[in-house]
C-alpha positions as CSV (number, residue, x, y, z in Angstrom):
1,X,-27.2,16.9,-20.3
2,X,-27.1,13.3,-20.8
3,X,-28.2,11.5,-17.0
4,X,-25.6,9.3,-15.6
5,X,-26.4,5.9,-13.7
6,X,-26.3,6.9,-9.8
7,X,-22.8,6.7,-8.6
8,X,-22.9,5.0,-5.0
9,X,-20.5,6.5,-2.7
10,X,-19.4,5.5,0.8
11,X,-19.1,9.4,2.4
12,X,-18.2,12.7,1.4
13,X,-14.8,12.8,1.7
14,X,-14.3,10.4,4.6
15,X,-15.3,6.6,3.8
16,X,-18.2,6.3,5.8
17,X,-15.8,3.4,7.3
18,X,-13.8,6.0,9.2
19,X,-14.3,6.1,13.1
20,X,-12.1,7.9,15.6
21,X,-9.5,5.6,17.5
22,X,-11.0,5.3,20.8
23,X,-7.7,3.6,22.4
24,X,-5.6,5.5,25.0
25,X,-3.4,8.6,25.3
26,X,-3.8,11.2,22.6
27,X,-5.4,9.3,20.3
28,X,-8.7,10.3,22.3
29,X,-8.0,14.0,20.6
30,X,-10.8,15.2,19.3
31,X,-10.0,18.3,16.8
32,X,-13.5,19.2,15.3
33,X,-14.4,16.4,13.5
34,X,-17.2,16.6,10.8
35,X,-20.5,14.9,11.3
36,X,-20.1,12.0,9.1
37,X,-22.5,10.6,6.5
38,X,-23.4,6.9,5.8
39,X,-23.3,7.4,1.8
40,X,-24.2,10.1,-0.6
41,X,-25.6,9.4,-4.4
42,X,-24.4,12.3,-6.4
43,X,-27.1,13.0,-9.1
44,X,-27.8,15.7,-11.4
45,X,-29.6,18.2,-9.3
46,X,-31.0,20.0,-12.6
47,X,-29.4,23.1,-11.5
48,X,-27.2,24.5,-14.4
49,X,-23.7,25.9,-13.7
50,X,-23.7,29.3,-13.3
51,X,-21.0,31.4,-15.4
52,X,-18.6,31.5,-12.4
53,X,-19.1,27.9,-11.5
54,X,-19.0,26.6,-15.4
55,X,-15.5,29.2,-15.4
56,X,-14.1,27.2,-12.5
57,X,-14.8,23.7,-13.7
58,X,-13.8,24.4,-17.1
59,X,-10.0,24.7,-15.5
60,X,-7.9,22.0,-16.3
61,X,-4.6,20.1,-14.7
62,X,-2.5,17.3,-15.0
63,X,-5.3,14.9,-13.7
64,X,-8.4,15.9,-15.8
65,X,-6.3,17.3,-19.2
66,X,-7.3,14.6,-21.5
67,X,-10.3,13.9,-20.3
68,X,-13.2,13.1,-22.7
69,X,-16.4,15.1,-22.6
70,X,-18.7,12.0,-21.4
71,X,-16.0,11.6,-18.7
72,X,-16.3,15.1,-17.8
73,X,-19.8,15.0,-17.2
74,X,-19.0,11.9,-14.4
75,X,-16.9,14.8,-12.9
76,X,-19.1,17.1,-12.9
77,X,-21.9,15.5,-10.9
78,X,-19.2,15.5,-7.8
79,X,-18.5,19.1,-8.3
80,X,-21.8,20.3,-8.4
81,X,-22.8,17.4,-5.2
82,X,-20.1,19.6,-3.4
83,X,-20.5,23.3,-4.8
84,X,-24.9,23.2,-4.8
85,X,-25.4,20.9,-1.7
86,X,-22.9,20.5,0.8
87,X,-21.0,23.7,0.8
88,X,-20.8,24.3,4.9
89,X,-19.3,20.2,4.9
90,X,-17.0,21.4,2.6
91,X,-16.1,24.7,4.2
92,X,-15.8,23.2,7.4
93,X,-13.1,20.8,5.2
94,X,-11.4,23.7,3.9
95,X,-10.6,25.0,7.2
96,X,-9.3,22.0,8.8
97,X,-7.3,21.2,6.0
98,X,-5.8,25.2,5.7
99,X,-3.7,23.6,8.9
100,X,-1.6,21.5,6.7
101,X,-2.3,22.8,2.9
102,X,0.6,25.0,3.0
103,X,3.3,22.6,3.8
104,X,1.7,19.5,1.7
105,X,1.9,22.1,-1.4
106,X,5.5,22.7,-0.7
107,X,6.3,19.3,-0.3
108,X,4.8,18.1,-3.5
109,X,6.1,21.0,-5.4
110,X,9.7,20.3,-4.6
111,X,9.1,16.6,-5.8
112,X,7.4,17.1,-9.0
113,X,4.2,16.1,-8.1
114,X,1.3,18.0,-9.6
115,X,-0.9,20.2,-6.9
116,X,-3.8,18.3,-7.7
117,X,-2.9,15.7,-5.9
118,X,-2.0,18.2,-2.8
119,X,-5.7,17.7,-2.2
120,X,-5.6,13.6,-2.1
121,X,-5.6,14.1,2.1
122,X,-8.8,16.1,1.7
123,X,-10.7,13.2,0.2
124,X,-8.5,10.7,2.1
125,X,-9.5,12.3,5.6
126,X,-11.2,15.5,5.9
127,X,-7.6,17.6,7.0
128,X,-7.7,15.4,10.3
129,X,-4.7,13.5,11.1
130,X,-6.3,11.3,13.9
131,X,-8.8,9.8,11.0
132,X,-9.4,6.2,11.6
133,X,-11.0,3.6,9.6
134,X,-12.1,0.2,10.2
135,X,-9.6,-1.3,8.0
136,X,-6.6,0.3,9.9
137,X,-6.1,3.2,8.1
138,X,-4.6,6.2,10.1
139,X,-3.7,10.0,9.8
140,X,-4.1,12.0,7.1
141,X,-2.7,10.4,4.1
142,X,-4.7,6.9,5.1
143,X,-2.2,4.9,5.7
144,X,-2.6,1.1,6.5
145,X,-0.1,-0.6,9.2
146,X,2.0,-2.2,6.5
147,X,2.1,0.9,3.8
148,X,3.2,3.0,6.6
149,X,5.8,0.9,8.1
150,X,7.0,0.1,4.5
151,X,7.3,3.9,4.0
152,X,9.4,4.9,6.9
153,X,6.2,5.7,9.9
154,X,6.9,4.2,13.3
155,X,4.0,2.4,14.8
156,X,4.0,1.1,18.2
157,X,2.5,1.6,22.0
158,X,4.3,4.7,22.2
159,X,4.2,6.1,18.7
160,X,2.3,6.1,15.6
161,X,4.0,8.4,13.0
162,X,0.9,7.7,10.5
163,X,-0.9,10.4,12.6
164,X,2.5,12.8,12.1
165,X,1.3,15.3,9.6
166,X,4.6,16.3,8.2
167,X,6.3,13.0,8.7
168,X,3.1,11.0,6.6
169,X,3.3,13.7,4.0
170,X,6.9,12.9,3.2
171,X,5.9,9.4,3.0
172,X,2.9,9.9,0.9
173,X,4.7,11.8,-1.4
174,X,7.2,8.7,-2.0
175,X,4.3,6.1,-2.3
176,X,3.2,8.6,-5.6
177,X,5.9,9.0,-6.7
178,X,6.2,4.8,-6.6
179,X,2.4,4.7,-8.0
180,X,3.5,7.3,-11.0
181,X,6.4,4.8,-11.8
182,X,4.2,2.0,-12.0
183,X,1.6,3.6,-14.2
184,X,3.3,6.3,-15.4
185,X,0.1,8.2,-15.3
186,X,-1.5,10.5,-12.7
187,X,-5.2,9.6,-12.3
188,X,-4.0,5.7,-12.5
189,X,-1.9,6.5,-9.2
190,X,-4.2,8.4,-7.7
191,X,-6.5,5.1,-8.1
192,X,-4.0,2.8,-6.8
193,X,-3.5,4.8,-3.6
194,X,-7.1,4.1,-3.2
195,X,-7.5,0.4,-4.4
196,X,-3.9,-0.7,-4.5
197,X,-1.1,-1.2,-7.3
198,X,-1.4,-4.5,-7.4
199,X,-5.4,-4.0,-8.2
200,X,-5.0,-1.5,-10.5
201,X,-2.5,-3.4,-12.1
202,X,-4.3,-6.2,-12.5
203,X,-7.0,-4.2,-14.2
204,X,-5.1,-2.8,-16.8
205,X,-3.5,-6.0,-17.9
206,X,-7.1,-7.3,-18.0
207,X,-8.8,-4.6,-19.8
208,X,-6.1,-3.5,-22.4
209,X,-6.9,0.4,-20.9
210,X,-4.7,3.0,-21.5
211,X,-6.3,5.2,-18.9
212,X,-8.1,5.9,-15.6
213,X,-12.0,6.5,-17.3
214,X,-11.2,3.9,-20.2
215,X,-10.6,1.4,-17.5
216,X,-13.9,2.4,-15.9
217,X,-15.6,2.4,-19.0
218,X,-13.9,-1.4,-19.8
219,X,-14.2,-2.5,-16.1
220,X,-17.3,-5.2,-16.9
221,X,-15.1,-7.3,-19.2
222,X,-13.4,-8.7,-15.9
223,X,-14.3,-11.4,-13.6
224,X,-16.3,-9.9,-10.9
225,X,-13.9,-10.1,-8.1
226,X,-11.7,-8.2,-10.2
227,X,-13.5,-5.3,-10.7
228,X,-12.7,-1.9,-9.5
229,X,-14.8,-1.0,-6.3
230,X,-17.3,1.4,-6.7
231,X,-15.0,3.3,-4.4
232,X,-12.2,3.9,-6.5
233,X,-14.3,4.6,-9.2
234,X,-15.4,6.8,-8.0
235,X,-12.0,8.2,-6.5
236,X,-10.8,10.0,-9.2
237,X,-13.9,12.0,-10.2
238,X,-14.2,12.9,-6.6
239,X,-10.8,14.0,-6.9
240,X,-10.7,15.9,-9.3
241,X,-13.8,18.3,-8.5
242,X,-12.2,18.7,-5.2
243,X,-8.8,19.9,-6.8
244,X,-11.4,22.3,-8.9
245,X,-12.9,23.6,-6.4
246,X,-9.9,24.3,-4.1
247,X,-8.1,25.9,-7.0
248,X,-11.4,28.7,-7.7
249,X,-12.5,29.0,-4.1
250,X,-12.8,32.6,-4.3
251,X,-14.7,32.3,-7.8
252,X,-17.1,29.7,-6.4
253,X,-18.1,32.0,-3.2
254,X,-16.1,29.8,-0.3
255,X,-13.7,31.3,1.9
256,X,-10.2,31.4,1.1
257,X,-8.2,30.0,4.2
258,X,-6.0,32.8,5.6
259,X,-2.2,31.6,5.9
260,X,-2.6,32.5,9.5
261,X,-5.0,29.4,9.7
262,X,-2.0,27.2,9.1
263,X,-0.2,25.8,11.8
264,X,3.0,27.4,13.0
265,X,4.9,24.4,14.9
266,X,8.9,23.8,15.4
267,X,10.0,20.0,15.3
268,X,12.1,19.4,18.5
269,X,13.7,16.1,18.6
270,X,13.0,14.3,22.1
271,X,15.2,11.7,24.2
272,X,14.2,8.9,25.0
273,X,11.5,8.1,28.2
274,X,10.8,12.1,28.5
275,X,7.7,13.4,30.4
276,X,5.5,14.6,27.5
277,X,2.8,15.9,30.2
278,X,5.7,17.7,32.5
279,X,6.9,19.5,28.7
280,X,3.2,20.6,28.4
281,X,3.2,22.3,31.8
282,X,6.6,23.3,31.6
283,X,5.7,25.3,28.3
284,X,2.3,26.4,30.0
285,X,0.2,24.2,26.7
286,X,-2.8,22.9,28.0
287,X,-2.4,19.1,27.8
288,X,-5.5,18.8,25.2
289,X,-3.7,21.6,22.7
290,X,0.4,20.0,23.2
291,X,-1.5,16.2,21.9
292,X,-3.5,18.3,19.1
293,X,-0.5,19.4,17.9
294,X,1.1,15.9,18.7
295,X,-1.3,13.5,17.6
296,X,1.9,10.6,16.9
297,X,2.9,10.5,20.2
298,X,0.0,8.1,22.0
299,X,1.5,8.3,25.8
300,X,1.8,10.6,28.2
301,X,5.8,10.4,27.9
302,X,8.6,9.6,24.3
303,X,9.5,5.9,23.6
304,X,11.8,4.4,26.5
305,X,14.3,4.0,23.4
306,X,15.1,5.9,20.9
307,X,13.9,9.5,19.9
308,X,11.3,11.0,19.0
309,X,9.6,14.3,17.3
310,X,7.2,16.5,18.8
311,X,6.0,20.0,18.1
312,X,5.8,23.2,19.8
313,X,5.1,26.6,18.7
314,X,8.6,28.2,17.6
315,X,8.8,30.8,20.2
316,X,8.4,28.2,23.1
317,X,11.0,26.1,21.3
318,X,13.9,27.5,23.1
319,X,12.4,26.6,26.3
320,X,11.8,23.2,25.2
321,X,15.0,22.5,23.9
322,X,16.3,23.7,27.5
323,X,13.7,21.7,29.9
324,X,14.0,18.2,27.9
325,X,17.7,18.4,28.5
326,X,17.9,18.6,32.6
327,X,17.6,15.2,34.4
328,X,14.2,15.7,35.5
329,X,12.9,15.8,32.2
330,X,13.6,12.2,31.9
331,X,10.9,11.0,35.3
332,X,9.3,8.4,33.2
333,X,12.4,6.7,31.7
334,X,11.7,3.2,32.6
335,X,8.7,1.7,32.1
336,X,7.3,-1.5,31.5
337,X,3.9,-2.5,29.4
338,X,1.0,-4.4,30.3
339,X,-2.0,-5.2,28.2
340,X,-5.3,-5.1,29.9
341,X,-7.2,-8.1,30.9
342,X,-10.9,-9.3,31.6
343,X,-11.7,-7.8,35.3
344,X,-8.9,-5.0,35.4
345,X,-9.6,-1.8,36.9
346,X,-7.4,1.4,37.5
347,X,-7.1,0.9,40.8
348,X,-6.1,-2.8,40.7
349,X,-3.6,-2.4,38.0
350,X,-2.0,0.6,39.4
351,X,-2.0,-1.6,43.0
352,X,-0.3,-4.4,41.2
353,X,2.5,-2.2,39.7
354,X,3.0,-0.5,43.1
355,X,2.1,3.4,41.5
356,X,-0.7,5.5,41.9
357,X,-4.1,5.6,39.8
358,X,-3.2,9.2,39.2
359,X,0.3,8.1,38.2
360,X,-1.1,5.5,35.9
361,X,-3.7,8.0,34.3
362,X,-0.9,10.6,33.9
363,X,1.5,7.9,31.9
364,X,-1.2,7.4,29.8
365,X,-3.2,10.0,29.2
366,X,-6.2,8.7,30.1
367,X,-9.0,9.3,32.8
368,X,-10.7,5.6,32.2
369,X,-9.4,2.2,32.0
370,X,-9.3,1.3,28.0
371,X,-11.3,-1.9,26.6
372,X,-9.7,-5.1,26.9
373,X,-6.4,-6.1,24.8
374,X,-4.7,-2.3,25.1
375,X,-1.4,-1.9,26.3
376,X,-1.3,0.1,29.4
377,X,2.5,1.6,30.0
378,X,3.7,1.2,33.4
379,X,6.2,4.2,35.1
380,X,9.2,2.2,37.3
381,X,10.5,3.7,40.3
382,X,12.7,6.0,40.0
383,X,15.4,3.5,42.0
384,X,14.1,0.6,39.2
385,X,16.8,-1.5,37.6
386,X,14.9,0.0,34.2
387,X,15.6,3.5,35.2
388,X,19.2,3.3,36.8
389,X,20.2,1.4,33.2
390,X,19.1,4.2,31.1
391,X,19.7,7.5,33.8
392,X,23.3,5.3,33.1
393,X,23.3,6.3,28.9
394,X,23.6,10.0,28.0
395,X,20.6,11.2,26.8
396,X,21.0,12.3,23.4
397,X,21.1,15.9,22.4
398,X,17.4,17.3,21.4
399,X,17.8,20.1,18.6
400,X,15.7,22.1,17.1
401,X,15.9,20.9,13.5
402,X,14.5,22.7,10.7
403,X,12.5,20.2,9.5
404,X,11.4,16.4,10.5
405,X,14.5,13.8,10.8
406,X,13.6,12.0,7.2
407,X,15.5,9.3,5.1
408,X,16.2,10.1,1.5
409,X,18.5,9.0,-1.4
410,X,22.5,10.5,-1.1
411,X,23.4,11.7,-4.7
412,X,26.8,12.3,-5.7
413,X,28.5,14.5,-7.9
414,X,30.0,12.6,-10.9
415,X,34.0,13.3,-10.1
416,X,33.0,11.3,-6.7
417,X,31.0,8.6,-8.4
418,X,34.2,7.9,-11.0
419,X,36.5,7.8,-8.4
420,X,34.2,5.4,-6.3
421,X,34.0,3.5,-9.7
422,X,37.7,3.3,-9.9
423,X,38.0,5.2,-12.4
424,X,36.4,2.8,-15.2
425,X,34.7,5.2,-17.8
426,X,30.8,4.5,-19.4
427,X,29.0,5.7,-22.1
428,X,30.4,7.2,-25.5
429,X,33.2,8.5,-26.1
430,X,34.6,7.2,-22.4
431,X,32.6,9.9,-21.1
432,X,32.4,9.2,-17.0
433,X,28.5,8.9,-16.0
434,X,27.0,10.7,-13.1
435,X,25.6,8.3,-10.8
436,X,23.5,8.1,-7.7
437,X,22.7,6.1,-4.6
438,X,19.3,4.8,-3.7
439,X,18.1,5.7,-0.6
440,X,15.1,5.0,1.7
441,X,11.7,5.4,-0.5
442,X,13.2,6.1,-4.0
443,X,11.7,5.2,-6.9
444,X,12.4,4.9,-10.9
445,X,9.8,7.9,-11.4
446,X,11.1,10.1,-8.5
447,X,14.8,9.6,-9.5
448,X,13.9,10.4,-13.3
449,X,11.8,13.7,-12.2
450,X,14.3,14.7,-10.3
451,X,17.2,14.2,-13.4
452,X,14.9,15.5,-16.1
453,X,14.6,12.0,-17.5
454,X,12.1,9.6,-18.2
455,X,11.3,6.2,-16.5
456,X,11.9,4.0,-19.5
457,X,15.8,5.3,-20.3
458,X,16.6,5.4,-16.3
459,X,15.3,1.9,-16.8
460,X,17.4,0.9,-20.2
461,X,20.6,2.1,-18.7
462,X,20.7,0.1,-15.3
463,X,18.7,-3.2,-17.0
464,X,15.7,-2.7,-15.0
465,X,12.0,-3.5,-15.6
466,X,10.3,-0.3,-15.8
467,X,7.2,-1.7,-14.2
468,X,8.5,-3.7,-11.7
469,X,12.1,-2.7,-11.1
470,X,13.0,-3.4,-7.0
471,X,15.7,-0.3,-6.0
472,X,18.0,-1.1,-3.1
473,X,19.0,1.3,-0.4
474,X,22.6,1.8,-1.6
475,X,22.0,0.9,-5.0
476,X,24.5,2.5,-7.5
477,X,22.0,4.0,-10.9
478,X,23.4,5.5,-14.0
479,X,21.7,8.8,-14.5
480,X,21.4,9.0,-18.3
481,X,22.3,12.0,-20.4
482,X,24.6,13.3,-17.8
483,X,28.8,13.3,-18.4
484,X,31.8,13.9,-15.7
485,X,31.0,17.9,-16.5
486,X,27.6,18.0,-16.0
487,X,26.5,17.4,-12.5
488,X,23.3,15.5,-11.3
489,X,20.3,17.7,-10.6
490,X,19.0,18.7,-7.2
491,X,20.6,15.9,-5.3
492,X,17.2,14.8,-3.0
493,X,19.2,15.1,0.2
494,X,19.8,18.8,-0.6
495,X,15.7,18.9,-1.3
496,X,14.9,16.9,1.8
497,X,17.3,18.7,3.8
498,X,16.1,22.3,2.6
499,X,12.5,21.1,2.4
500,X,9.8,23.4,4.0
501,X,9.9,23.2,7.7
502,X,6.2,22.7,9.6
503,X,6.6,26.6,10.4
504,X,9.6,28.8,9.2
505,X,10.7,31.5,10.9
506,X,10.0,35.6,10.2
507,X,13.6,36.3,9.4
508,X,13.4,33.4,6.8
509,X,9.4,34.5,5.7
510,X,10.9,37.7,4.9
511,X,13.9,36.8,2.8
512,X,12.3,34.3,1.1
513,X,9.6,37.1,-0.2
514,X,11.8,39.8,-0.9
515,X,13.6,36.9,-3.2
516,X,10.2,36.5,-4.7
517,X,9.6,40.1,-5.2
518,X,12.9,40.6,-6.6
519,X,12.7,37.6,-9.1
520,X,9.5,38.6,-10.7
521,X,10.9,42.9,-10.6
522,X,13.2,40.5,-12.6
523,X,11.4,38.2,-14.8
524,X,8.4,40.9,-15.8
525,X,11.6,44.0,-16.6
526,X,12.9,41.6,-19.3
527,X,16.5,42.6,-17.7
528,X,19.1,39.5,-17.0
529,X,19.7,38.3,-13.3
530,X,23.0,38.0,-11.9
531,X,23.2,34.4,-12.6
532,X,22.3,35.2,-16.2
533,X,25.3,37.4,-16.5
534,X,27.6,34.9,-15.4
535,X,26.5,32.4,-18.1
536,X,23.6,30.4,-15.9
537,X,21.0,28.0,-17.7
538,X,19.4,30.4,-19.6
539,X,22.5,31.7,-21.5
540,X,22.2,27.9,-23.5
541,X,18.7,27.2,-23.3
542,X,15.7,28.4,-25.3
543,X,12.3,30.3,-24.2
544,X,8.8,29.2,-24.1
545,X,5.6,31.2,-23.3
546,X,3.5,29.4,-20.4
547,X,-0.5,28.7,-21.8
548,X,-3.6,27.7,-20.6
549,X,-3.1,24.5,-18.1
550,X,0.1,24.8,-18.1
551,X,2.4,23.8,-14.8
552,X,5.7,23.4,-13.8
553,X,5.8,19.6,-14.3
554,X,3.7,19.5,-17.7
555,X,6.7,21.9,-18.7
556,X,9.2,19.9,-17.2
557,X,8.3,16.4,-18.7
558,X,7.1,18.0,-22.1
559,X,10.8,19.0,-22.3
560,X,12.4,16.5,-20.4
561,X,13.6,18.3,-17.8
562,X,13.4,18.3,-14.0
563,X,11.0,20.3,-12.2
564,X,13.8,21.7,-10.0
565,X,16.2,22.6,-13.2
566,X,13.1,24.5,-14.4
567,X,13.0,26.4,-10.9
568,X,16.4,27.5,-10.7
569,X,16.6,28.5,-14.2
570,X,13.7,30.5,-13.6
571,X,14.4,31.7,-10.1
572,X,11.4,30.1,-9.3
573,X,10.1,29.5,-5.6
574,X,8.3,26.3,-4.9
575,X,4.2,26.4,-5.5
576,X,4.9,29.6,-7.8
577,X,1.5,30.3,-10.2
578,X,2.1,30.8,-13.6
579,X,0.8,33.0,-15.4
580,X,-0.8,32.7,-19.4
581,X,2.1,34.2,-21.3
582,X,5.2,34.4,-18.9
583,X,8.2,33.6,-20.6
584,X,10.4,30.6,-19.4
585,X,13.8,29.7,-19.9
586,X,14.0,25.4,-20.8
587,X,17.7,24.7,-19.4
């Protein structure tokens, strides 16, 4: 095999950047981390692939499927760096990350992004959601300050929702789906999450490439500052050799992570100012375990305004929802900040606030004063002017929602967009359009999975530029294709809303298998569903047999459909494997 120049790399996995957070509260939360490495070379080792390793790495996706041979060998230098010489770094990866794989799966499934890209939060942080970098990146999707803030993730004193696993998946999910509308192209949005649209942009205009490894292979023809980073060249490869091996863990000799290894939380919405350590006891959770499951809430009590999410296992959730909503709950609802000085100690602080040192540790989580420039949160008196304002305010109802409070786009059924519209008619033939409203994190590509369209005509209809078009929240878009009798597909609120919860309940486990089981009794009897005997998609549509490499959204675009019409024609669950030769119905 032809030898590659050495690839330089900055860690396995984890930038060699990344450093825990050693501020105060739960940030301190220490879950396991790997030993890190200052840099790794991945080199040909000499050692051939064996048949079940050569079998594994020879499966393809939506990131490596045109791929040329020379740029398959770049890839295979990171597989076999992973598979021959760190395997217990990468078990010990696979187990943290089991945590959250399910859910992050789930999530990208229902949105249309491949599962390849599931596995971007391995090589982003390792499965751990306190990951910290030197460059500000947090959680487990990397985000920087400004990404996260611009994608919906609170970040203060009290709160940083970049360290929120669920929360930060949602989020990462919409900054794809923005990258895939700007390049229209998997692996070039995987490589802007690294380096940055603008970069990779920038790159492409320079170069003329039409892809990821064409713009590697054209990189020198830029100025030097404008060249990619070794990094991010070396992003994709990495990426893609971790999606391999996660896909054939079995084949390749790891572990496969049991679905008990994933955590089974219940979101509880909190009021404002509520004792975070008294919830803990009250729910008998060591402190250490309630901020491991918690690692976006940084004090030892919720925001003084506003609400909050935490999680707790499900069956302490009833108890939960009944402590934080008696008045004692509240003990810590005023409070003021203070940001440490040169000369502070505990003891004077807590002296110069009038509270005790074991107060002051309590409120913040903490058993030593924190460096210079932190911000310490001070508890008021209970007869404070702070307190008596809020104790004043009902506190708002906390509820056990079945997933995290999230933003999304509110779709509308074409009747209700023409009668918004005042009944002025578009398209041909005065056929009414259907129509949607932007929402919080929407983007051209997102909207057009969703619709079974493509970027460019979503684009054409509403005179946008397809690479830079700027959506509004509230923003009125023609969905193309689509009269007054054919309603728009899987409005987002309705996927959002119904979107997999952090842990779902046994009564809900249950019936979503035995409507699994009964689909496929279905599918592999060749008899007709219900919904196919009342005329559903499939009475109009035509049939195609799944091959080799193929998924639900290489179907979906290669007929120009949406992921989720593809589902429900299909009575298809969300993350369902195909198999080589199932027949599918094309809506």
């Amino acid at each position: 095999m032809k030898v590659f120049p050495l690839l330089p790399f900055l860690a396995v996995f984890l930038l060699s950047a990344c450093a825990l957070h050693k501020g105060d509260g739960p940030d301190k939360y220490q879950a396991d981390l790997p030993e890190m490495m200052d840099s790794y070379t991945p080199r040909d080792d000499g050692r051939p692939l064996s048949p079940s390793e050569l079998e594994a790495f020879k499966t393809i996706s939506d990131l490596d499927r045109k791929i040329s041979p020379e740029d398959a060998q770049v890839v295979e230098l990171h597989f076999k760096f992973f598979v021959h010489e760190n395997r217990r770094l990468v078990e010990r990866y696979i187990s943290r990350g089991a945590r959250f794989l399910p859910y992050v799966r789930k999530i990208f499934a229902s949105r249309g992004i491949p599962e390849d890209l599931a596995y971007l939060f391995l090589v982003e942080s390792a499965g751990n959601p306190n990951a910290y970098s030197r460059a500000g990146a947090v959680g487990l999707w990397q985000f920087i300050p400004m990404t996260g803030r611009k994608y919906g993730l609170t970040q203060n004193a009290w709160l940083d929702e970049r360290r929120d696993p669920y929360k930060s998946t949602y989020s990462a999910s919409d900054y794809l789906l923005k990258l895939y509308n700007d390049f229209e192209d998997w692996p070039l949005a995987a490589a802007a999450y690294n380096a940055g649209e603008g970069k990779i942009g920038r790159a492409m205009g320079g170069t003329g490439a039409k892809n990821f490894f064409e713009l590697c292979r054209l990189d020198e023809r830029l100025e030097e500052r404008a060249r990619l980073r070794p990094e991010t060249r070396d992003y994709v490869p990495r990426l893609i050799a971790v999606a391999k091996i996660m896909r054939n863990l079995k084949k390749l000799g790891f572990d496969e992570p049991s679905p008990d290894m994933a955590w089974d939380l219940a979101p509880l919405n909190l009021p404002s100012g509520t004792n975070l350590a008294g919830l803990a006891k009250h729910l008998d959770i060591p402190w250490s375990d309630f901020t491991g499951m918690n690692p976006a809430l940084r004090k030892a009590a919720s925001p003084p305004a506003g609400t909050a999410t935490a999680y707790v296992p499900p069956d302490k959730l009833t108890a939960a929802v009944s402590w934080v909503s008696t008045p004692g709950a509240r003990s810590f609802a005023g409070w003021t900040e203070y940001t440490v000085r040169r000369g502070d100690t505990l003891a004077s602080v807590a002296k110069r606030h009038k509270i005790s040192v074991s107060e002051l540790k309590t409120a913040n989580g903490i058993s030593a004063l924190p460096p210079k420039g932190e911000t310490l949160v001070i508890p008021t008196s209970g007869k404070g002017a702070v307190y008596e304002a809020l104790a004043r305010k009902p506190a708002p109802t906390p509820s056990a929602s079945p997933a995290p409070p999230l933003k999304t786009a509110v779709y509308e059924t074409p009747k209700a967009a023409a009668a918004k519209d005042g009944g002025r008619k578009t398209g041909t033939a005065g056929t009414a359009r259907a129509s949607c409203l932007v929402g919080s994190g929407d983007t051209l590509s997102g909207i057009a999975l969703r619709n079974g369209t493509t970027v460019a005509e979503l684009a054409r209809l509403n005179n946008l530029n397809p690479k830079r078009a700027v959506l509004r929240i509230g923003q009125r878009l023609i969905l193309p294709g689509k009269s007054a009798g054919a309603p728009a597909v899987a409005p987002a609120a309705q996927q959002r809303d119904g979107a997999p919860a952090p842990a779902q309940s046994a009564t809900l486990a249950a019936e979503a298998g035995r409507t699994a089981a009964k689909t496929q009794a279905t599918v592999q009897s060749g008899s007709k569903s219900p919904g196919e005997e009342k005329g559903s998609a499939r009475a109009n549509g035509k049939s195609i047999s799944v091959k080799s490499g193929d998924t639900l959204t290489s179907i979906a675009k290669r007929h120009k459909v949406s992921v989720r019409a593809l589902q429900e024609a299909n009575k298809l669950e969300a993350g369902t494997t195909l198999r080589i030769g199932r027949k599918l119905f094309i809506p």
